[in-house]
MITOR-188673 format. One record per residue: residue in three letters; x, y, z of N, C-alpha, C in turn. Coordinates in pm, 1 decimal, padded with zeros to 6 digits. Example, Ala and Ser with C-alpha at 12.3 -4.5 7.8 and 13.67 -1.06 7.14 Angstrom:
["ala"; [01319.0; -00569.0; 00780.0]; [01230.0; -00450.0; 00780.0]; [01320.0; -00330.0; 00780.0]]
["ser"; [01285.0; -00225.0; 00708.0]; [01367.0; -00106.0; 00714.0]; [01290.0; 00003.0; 00787.0]]
END
This chain:
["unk"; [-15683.8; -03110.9; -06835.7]; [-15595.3; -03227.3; -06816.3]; [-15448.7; -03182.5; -06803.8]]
["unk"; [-15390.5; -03139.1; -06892.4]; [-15272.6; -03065.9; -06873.8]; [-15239.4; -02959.9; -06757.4]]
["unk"; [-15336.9; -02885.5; -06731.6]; [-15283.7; -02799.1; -06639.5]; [-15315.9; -02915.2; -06490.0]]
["unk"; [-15385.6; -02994.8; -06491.4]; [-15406.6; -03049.2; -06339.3]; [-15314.3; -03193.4; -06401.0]]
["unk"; [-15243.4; -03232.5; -06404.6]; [-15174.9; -03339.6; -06472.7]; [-15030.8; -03343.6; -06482.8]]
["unk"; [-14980.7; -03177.3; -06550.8]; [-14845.9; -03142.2; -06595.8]; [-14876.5; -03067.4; -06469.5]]
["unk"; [-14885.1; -02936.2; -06460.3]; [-14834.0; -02829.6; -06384.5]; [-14886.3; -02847.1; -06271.9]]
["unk"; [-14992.7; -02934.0; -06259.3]; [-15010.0; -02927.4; -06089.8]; [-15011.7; -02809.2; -05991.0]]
["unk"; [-15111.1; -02690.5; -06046.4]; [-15123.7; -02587.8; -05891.9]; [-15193.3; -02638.4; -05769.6]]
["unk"; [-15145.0; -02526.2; -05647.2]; [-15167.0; -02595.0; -05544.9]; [-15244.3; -02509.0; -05475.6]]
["unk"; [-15205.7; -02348.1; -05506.1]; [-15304.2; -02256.5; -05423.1]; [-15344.5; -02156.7; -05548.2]]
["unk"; [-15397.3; -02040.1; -05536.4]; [-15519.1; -01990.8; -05635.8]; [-15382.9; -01876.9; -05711.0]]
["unk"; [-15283.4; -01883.1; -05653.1]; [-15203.4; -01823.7; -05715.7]; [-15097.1; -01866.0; -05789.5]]
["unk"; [-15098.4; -01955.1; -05774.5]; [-15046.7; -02103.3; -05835.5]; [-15090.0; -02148.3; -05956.3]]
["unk"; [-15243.5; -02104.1; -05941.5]; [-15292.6; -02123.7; -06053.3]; [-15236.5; -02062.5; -06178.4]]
["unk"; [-15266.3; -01925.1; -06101.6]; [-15297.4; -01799.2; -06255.0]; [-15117.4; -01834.4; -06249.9]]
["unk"; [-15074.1; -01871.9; -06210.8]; [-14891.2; -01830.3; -06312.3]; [-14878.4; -01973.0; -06379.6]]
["unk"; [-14917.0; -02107.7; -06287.9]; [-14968.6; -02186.5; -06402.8]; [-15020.9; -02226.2; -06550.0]]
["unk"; [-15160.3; -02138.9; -06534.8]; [-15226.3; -02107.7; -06632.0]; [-15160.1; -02054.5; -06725.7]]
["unk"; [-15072.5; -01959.0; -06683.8]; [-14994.1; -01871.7; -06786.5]; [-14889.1; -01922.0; -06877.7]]
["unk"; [-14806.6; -02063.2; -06764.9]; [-14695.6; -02172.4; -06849.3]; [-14807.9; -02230.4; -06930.8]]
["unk"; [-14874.5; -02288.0; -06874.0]; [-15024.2; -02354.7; -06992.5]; [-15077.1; -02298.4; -07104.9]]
["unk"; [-15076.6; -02181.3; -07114.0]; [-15091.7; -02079.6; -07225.5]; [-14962.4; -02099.5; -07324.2]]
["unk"; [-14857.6; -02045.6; -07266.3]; [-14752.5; -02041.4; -07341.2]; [-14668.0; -02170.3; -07376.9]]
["unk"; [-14719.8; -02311.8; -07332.2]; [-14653.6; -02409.0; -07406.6]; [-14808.1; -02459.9; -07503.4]]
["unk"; [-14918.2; -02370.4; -07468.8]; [-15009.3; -02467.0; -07629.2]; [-14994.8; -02341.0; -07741.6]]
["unk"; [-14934.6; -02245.3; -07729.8]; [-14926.2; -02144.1; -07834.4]; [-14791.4; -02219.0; -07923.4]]
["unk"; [-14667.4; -02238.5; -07833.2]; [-14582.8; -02268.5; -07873.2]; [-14540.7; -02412.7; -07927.4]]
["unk"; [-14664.0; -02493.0; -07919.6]; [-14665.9; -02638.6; -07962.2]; [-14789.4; -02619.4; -07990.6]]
["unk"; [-14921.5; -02602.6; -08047.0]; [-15065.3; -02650.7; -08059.3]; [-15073.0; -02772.8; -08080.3]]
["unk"; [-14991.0; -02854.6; -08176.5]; [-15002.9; -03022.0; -08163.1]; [-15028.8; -03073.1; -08039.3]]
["unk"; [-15021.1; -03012.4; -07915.7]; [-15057.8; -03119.3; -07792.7]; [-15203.1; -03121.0; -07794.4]]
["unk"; [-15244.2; -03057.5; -07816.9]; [-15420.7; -03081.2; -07853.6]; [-15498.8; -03179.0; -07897.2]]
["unk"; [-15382.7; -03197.2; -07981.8]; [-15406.2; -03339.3; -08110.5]; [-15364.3; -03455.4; -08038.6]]
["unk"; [-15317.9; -03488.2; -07897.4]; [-15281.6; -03596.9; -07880.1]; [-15385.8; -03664.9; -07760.2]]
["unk"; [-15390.9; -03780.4; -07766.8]; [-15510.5; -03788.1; -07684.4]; [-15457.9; -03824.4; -07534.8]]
["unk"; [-15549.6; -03843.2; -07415.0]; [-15526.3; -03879.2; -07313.3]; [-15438.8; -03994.8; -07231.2]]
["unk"; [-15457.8; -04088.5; -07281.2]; [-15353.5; -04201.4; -07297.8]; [-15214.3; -04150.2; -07331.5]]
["unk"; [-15196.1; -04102.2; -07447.7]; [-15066.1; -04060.2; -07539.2]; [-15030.0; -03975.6; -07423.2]]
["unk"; [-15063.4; -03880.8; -07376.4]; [-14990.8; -03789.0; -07278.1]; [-14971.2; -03828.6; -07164.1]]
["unk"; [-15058.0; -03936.1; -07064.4]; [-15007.4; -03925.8; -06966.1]; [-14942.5; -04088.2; -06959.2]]
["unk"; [-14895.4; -04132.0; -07034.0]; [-14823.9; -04274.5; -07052.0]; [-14656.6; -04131.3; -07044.8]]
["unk"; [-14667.0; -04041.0; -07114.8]; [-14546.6; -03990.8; -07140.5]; [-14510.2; -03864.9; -06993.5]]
["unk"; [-14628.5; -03865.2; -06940.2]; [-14562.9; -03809.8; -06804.1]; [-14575.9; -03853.4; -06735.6]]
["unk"; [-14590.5; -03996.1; -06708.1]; [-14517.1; -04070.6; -06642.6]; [-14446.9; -04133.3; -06625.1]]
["unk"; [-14365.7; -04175.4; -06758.2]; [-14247.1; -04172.4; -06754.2]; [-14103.6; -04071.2; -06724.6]]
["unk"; [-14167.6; -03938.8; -06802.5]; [-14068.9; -03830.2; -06769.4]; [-14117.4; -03816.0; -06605.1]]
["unk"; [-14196.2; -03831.3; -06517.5]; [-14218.3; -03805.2; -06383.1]; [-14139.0; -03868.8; -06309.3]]
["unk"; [-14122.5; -04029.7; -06365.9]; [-14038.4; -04136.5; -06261.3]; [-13922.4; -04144.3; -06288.0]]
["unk"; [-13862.1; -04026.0; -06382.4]; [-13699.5; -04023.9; -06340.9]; [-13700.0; -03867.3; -06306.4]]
["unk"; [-13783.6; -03773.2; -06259.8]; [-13785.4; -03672.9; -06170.5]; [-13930.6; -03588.3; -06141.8]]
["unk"; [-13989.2; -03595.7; -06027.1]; [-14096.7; -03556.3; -06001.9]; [-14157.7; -03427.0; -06117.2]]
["unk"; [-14022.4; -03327.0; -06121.2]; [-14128.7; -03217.7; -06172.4]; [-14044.2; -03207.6; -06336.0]]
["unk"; [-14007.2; -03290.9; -06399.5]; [-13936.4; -03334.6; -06511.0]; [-14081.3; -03333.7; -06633.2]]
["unk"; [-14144.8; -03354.5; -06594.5]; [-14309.5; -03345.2; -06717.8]; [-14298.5; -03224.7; -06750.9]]
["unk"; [-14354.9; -03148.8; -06630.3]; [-14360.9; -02953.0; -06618.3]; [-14266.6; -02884.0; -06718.6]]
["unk"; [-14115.6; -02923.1; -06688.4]; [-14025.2; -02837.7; -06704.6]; [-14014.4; -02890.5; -06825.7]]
["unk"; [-14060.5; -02998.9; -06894.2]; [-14030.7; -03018.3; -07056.4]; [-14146.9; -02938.2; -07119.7]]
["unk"; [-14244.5; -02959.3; -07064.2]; [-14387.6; -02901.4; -07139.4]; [-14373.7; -02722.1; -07161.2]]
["unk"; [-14318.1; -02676.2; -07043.3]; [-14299.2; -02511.3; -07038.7]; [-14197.3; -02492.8; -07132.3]]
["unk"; [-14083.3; -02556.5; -07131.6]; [-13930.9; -02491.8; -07206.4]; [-13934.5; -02582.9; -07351.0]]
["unk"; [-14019.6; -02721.9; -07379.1]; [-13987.3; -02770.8; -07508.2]; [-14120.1; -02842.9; -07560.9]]
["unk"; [-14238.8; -02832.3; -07492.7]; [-14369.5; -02937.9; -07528.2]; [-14333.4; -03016.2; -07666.3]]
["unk"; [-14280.4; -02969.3; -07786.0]; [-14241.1; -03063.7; -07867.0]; [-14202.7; -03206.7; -07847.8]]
["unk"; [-14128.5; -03220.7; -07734.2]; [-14095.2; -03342.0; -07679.2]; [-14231.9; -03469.9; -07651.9]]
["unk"; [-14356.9; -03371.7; -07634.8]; [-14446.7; -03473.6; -07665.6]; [-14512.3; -03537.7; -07730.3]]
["unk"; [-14461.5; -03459.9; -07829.6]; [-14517.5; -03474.0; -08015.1]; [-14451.5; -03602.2; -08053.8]]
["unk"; [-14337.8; -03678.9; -08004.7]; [-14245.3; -03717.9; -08017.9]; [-14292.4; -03884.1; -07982.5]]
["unk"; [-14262.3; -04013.6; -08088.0]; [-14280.7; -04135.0; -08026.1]; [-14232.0; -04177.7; -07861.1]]
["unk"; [-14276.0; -04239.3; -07738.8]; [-14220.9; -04278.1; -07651.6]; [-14111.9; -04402.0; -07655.7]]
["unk"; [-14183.8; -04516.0; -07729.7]; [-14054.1; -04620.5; -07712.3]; [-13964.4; -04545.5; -07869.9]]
["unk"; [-14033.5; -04518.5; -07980.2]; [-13933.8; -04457.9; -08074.6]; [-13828.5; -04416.1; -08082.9]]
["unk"; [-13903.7; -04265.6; -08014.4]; [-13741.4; -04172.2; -08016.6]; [-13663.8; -04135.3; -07894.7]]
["unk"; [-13795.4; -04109.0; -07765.7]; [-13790.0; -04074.1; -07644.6]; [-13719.5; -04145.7; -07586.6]]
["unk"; [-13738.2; -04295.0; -07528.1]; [-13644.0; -04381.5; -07476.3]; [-13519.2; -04388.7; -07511.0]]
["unk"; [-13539.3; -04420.4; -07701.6]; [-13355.0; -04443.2; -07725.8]; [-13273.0; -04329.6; -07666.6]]
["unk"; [-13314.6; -04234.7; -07711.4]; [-13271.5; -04094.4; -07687.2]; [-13213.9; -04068.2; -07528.5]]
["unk"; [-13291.1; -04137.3; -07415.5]; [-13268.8; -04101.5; -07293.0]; [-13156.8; -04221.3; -07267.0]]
["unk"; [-13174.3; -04318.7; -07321.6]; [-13098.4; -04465.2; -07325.7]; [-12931.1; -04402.3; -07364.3]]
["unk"; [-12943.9; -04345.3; -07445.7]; [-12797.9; -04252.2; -07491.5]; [-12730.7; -04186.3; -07450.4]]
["unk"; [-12814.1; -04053.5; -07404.1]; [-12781.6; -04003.8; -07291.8]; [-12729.1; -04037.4; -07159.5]]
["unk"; [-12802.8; -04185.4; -07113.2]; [-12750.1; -04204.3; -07008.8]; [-12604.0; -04256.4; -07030.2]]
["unk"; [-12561.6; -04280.8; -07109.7]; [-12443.7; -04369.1; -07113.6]; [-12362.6; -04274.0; -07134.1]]
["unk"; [-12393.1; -04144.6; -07259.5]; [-12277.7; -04040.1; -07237.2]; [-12229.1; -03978.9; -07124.2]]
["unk"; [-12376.0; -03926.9; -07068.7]; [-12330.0; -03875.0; -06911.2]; [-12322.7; -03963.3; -06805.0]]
["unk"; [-12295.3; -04084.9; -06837.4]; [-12248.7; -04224.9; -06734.7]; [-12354.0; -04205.8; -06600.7]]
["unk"; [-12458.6; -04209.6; -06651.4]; [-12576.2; -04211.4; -06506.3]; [-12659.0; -04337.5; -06535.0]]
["unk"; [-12578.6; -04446.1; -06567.7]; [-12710.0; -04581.0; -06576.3]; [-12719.1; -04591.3; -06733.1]]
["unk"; [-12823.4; -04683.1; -06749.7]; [-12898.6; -04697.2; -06891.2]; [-13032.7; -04768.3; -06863.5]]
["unk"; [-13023.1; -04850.4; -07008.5]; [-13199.3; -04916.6; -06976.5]; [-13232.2; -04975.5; -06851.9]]
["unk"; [-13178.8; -05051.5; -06806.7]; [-13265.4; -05101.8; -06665.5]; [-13285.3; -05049.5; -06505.3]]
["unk"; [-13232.3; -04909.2; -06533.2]; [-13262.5; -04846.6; -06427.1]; [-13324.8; -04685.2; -06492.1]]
["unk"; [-13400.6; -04689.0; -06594.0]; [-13415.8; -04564.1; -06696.3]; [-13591.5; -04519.5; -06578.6]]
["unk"; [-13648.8; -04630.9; -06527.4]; [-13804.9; -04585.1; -06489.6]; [-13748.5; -04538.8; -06385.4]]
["unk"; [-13644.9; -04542.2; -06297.2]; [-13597.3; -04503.1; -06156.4]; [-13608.4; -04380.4; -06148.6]]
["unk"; [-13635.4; -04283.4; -05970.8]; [-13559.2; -04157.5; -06045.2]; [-13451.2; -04168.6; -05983.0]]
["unk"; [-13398.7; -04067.9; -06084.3]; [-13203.5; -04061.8; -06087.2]; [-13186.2; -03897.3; -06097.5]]
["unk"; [-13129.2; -03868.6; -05965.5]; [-13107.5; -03732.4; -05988.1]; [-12974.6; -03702.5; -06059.4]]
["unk"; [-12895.0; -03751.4; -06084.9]; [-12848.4; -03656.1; -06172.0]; [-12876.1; -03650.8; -06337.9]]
["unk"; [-12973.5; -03746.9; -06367.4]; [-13034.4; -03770.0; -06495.8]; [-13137.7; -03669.4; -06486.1]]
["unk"; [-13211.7; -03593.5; -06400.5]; [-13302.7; -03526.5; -06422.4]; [-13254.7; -03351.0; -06405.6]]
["unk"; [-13150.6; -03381.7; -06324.6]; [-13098.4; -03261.7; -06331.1]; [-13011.9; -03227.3; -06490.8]]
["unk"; [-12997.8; -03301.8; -06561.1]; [-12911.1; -03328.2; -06715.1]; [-13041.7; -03244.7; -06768.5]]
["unk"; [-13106.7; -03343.8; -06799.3]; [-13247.3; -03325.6; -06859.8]; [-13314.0; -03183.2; -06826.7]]
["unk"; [-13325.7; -03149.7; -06696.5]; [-13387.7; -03047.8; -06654.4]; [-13305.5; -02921.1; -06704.3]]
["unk"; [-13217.5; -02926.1; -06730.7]; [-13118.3; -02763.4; -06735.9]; [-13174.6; -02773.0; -06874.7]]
["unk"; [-13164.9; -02842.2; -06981.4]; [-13172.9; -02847.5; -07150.5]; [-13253.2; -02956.1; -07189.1]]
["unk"; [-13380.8; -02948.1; -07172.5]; [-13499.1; -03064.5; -07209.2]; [-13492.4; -03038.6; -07383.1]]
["unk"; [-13467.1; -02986.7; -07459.4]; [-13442.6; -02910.0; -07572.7]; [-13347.1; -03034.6; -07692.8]]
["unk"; [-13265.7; -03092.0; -07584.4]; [-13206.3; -03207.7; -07646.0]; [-13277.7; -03350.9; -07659.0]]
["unk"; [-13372.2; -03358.9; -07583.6]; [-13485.5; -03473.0; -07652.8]; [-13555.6; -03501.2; -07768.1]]
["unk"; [-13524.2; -03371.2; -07879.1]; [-13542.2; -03384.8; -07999.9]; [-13477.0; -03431.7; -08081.3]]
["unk"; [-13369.1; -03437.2; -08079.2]; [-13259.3; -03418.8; -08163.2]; [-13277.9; -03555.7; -08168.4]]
["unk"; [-13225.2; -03655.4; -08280.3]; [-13220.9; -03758.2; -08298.9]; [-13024.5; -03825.9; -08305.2]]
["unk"; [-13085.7; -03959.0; -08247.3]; [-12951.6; -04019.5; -08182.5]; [-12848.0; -04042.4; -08330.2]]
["unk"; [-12906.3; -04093.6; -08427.0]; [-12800.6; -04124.6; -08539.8]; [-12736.6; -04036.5; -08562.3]]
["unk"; [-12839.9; -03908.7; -08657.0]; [-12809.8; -03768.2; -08722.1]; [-12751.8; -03663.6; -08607.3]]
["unk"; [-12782.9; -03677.3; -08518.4]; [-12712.7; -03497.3; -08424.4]; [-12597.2; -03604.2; -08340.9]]
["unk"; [-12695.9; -03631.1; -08208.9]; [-12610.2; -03692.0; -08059.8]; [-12485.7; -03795.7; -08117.9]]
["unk"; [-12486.2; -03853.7; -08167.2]; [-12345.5; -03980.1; -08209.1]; [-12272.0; -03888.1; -08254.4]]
["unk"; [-12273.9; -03808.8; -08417.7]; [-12192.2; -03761.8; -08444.5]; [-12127.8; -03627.4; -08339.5]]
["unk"; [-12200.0; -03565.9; -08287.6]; [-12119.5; -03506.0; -08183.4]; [-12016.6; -03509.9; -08094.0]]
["unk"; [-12114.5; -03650.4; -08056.1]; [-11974.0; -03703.5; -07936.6]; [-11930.8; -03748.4; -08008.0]]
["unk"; [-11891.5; -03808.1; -08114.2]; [-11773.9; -03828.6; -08234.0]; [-11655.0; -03719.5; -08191.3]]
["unk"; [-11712.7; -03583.8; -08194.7]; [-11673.0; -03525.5; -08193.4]; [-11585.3; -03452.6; -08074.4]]
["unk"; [-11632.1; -03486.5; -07938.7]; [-11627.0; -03382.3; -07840.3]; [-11503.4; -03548.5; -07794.7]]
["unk"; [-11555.8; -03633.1; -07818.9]; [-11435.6; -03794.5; -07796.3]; [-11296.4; -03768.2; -07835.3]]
["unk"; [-11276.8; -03750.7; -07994.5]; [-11197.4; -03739.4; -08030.1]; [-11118.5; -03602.6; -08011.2]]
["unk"; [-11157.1; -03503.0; -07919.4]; [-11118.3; -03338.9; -07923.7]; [-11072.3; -03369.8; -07793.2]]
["unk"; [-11099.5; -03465.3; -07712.8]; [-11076.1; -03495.1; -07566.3]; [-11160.0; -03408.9; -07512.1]]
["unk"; [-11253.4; -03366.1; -07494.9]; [-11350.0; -03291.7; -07424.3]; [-11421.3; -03417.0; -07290.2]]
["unk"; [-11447.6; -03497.7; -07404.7]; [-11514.4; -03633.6; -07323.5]; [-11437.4; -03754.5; -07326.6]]
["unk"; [-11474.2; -03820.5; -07250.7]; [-11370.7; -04028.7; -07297.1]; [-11464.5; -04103.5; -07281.7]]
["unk"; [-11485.6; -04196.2; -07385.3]; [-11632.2; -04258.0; -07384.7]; [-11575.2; -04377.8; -07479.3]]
["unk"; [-11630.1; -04508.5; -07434.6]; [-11578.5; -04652.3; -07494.5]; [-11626.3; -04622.6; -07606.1]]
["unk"; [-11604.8; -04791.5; -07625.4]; [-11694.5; -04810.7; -07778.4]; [-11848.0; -04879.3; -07775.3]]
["unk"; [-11918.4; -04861.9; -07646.8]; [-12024.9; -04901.8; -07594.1]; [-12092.0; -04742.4; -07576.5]]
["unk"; [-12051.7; -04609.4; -07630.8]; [-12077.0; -04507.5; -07586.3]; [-12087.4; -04442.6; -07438.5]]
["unk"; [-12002.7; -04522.0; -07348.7]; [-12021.3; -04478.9; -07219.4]; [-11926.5; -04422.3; -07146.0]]
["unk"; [-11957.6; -04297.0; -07077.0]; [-11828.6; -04225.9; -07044.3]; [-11778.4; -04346.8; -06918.4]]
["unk"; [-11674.6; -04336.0; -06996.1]; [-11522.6; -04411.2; -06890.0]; [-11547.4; -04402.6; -06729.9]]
["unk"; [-11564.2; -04453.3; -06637.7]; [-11526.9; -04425.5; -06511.6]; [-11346.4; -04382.8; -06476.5]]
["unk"; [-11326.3; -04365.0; -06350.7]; [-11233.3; -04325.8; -06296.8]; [-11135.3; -04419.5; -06260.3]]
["unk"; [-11224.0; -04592.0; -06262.8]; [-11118.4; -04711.9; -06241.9]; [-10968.2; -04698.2; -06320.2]]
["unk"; [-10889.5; -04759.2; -06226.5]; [-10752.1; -04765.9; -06283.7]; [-10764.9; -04895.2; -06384.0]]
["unk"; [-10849.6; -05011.9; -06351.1]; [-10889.8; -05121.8; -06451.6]; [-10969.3; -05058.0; -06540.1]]
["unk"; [-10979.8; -04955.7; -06585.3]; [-11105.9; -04962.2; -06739.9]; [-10990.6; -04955.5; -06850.9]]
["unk"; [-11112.5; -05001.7; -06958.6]; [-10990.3; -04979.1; -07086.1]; [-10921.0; -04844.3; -07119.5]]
["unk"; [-10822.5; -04853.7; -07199.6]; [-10790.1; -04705.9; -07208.2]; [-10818.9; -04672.0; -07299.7]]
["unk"; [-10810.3; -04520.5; -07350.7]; [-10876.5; -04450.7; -07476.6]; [-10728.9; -04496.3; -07549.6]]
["unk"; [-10797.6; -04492.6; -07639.6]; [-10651.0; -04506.8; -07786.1]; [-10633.6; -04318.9; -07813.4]]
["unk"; [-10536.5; -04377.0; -07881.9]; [-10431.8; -04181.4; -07896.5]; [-10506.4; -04092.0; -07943.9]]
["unk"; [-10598.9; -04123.8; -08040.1]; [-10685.9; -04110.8; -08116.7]; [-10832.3; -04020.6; -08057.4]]
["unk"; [-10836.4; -04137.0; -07957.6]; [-10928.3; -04046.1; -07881.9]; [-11054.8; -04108.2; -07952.2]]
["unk"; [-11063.9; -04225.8; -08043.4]; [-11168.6; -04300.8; -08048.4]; [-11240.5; -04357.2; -07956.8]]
["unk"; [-11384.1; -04398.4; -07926.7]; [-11430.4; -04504.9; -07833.3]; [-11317.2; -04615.6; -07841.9]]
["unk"; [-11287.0; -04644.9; -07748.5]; [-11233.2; -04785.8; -07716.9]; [-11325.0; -04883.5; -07657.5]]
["unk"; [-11250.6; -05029.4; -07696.8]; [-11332.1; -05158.0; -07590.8]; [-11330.9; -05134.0; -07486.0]]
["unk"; [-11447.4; -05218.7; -07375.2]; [-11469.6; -05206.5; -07255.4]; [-11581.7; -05143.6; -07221.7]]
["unk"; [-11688.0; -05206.7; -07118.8]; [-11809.7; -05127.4; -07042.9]; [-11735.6; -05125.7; -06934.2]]
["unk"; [-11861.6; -05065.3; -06875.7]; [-11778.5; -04984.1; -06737.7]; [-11934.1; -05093.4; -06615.0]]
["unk"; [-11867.0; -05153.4; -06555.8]; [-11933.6; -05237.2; -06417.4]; [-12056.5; -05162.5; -06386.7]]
["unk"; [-12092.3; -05214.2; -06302.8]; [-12228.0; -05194.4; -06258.7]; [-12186.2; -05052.9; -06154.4]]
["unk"; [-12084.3; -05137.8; -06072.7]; [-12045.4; -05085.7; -05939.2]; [-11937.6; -04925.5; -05995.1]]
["unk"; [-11912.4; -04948.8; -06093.5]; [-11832.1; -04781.2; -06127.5]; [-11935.1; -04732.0; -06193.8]]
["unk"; [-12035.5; -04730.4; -06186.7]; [-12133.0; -04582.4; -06273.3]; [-12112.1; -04538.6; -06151.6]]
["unk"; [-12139.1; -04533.1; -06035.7]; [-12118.8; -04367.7; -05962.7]; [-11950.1; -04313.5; -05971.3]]
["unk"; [-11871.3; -04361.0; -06046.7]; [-11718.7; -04331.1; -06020.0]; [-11698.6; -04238.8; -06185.4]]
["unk"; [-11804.2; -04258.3; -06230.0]; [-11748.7; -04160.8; -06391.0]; [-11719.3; -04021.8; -06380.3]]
["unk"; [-11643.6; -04014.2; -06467.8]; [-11548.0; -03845.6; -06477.2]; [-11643.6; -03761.1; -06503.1]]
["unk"; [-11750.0; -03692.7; -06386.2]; [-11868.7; -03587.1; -06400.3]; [-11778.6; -03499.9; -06522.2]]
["unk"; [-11646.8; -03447.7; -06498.6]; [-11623.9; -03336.1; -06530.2]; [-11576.2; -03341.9; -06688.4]]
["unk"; [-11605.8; -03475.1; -06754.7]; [-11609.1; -03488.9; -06897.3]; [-11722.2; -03501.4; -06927.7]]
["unk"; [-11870.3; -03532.3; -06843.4]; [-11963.8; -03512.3; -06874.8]; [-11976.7; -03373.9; -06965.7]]
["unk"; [-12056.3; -03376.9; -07090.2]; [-12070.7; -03296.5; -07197.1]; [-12235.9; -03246.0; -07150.3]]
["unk"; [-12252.3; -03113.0; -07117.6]; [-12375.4; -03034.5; -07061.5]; [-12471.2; -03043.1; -07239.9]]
["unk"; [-12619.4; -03097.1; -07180.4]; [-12696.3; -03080.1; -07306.4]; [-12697.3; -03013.3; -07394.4]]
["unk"; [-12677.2; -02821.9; -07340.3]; [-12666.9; -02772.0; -07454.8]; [-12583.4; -02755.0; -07562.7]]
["unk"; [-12416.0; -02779.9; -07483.1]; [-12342.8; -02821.8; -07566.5]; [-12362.0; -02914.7; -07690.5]]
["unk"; [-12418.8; -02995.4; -07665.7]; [-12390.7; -03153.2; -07732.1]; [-12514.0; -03088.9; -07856.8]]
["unk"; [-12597.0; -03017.8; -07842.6]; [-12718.3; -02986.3; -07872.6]; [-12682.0; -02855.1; -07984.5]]
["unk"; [-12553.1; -02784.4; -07964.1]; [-12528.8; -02709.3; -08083.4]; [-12463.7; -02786.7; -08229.0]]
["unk"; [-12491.6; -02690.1; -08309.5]; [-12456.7; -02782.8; -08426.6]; [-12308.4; -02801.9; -08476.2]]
["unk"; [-12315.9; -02905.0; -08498.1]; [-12198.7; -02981.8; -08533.4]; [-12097.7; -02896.0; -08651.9]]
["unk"; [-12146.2; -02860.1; -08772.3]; [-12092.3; -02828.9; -08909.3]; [-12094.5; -02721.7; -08912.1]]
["unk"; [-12198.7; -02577.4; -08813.4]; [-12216.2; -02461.1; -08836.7]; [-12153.6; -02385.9; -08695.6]]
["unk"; [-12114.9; -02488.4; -08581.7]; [-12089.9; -02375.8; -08486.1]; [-11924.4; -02470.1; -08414.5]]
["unk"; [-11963.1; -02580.0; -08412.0]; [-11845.3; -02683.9; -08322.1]; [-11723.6; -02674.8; -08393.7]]
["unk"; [-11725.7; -02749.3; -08537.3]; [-11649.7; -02745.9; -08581.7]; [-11551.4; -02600.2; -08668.3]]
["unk"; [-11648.0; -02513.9; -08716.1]; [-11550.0; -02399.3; -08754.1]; [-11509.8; -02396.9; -08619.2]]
["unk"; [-11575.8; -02358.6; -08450.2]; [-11479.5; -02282.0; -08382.8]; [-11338.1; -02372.7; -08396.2]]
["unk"; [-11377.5; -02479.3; -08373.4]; [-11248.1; -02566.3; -08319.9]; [-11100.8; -02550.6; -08411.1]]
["unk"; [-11138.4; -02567.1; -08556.9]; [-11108.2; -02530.2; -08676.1]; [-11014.7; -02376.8; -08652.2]]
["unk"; [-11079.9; -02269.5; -08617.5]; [-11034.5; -02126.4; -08549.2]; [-10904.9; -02132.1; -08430.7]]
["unk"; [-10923.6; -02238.5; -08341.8]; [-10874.2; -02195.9; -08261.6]; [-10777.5; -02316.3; -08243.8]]
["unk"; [-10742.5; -02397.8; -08357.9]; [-10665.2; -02468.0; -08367.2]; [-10507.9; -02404.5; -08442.5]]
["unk"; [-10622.4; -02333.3; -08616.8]; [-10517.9; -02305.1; -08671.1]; [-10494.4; -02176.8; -08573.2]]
["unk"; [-10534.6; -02064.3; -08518.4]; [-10487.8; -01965.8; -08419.4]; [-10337.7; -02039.0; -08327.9]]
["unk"; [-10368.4; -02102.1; -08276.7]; [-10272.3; -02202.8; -08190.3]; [-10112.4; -02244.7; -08270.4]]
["unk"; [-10121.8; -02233.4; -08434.9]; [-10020.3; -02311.8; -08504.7]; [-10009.6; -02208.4; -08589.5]]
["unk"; [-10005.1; -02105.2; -08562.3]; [-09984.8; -01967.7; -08567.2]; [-09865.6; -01924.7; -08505.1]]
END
């Protein structure tokens, strides 16, 4: 099921390097064993319809992700995401959206992490450092001269951003998964901490 399902080979050589991602994501997860038929392919098809080969590339680099509730953790989680990296949210989440799968696809690794405990407080973090500009709806700011403005602070501010400005958001405050995905207390904050007091030096 998995290998004709997830990885999909197409010719006999296809197979055997197939076979081989198939090997190495049930060594590295054995819980997918434990999940039954339903449970898995309700969940790659969802990860499929926001990018064809988006199942594959989670199962090879993170299969944990399937261990994982779908409306639980999976949705909110992608629901979040979309708004940090300003590519949509819930009602266009079954679509595919390439630059949501290309997010996803570089660092599938961040679908674990949970939205309260890791992802919020981060961008807490990367908001207020000016790395990113993101309301108080969690959504990165578009480029409109009408959106609200960030306060000095660099808190979320009021204001969503239109239907018609999600393609106008600041890609280049977009925060890359793995970033957002290192830890907060052991790696973000001492550096920042370093190279602040360095600076006032």
């Amino acid at each position: 099921f998995l290998l004709t399902e997830v990885f999909s080979p197409v010719t006999m050589q296809d197979i055997e390097s197939k076979q081989k991602m198939l090997r190495k994501c049930i060594l590295s997860h054995p819980q997918l064993l434990g999940l039954s038929f339903s449970n898995l392919q309700t969940k790659i098809n969802f990860f499929n319809s926001i990018g064809p080969s988006l199942a594959m590339r989670i199962a090879s680099k993170c299969p944990a992700v399937f261990s994982l509730g779908l409306e639980q953790n999976i949705i909110p989680t992608i629901d979040f995401l979309c708004k940090i990296w300003g590519v949509g949210g819930t009602g266009d989440r079954l679509t595919k959206h390439t630059e949501l799968e290309k997010m996803l696809f570089e660092y599938p690794h961040i679908l674990t992490l949970s939205v309260e405990g890791n992802l919020q407080p981060t961008m807490v973090f990367f908001n207020k450092t000016g790395y990113t500009s993101l309301n108080d709806e969690w959504e990165l700011m578009p480029f409109s001269s009408n959106a609200a403005p960030q306060s000095e602070n660099k808190e979320p501010v009021s204001g969503t951003i239109p239907e018609g400005n999600r393609k106008n958001v600041q890609t280049d405050k977009r925060i890359r998964g793995r970033y957002i995905a290192a830890s907060l207390y052991n790696r973000l904050l001492p550096r920042w901490h370093f190279f602040v007091s360095r600076d006032r030096a």
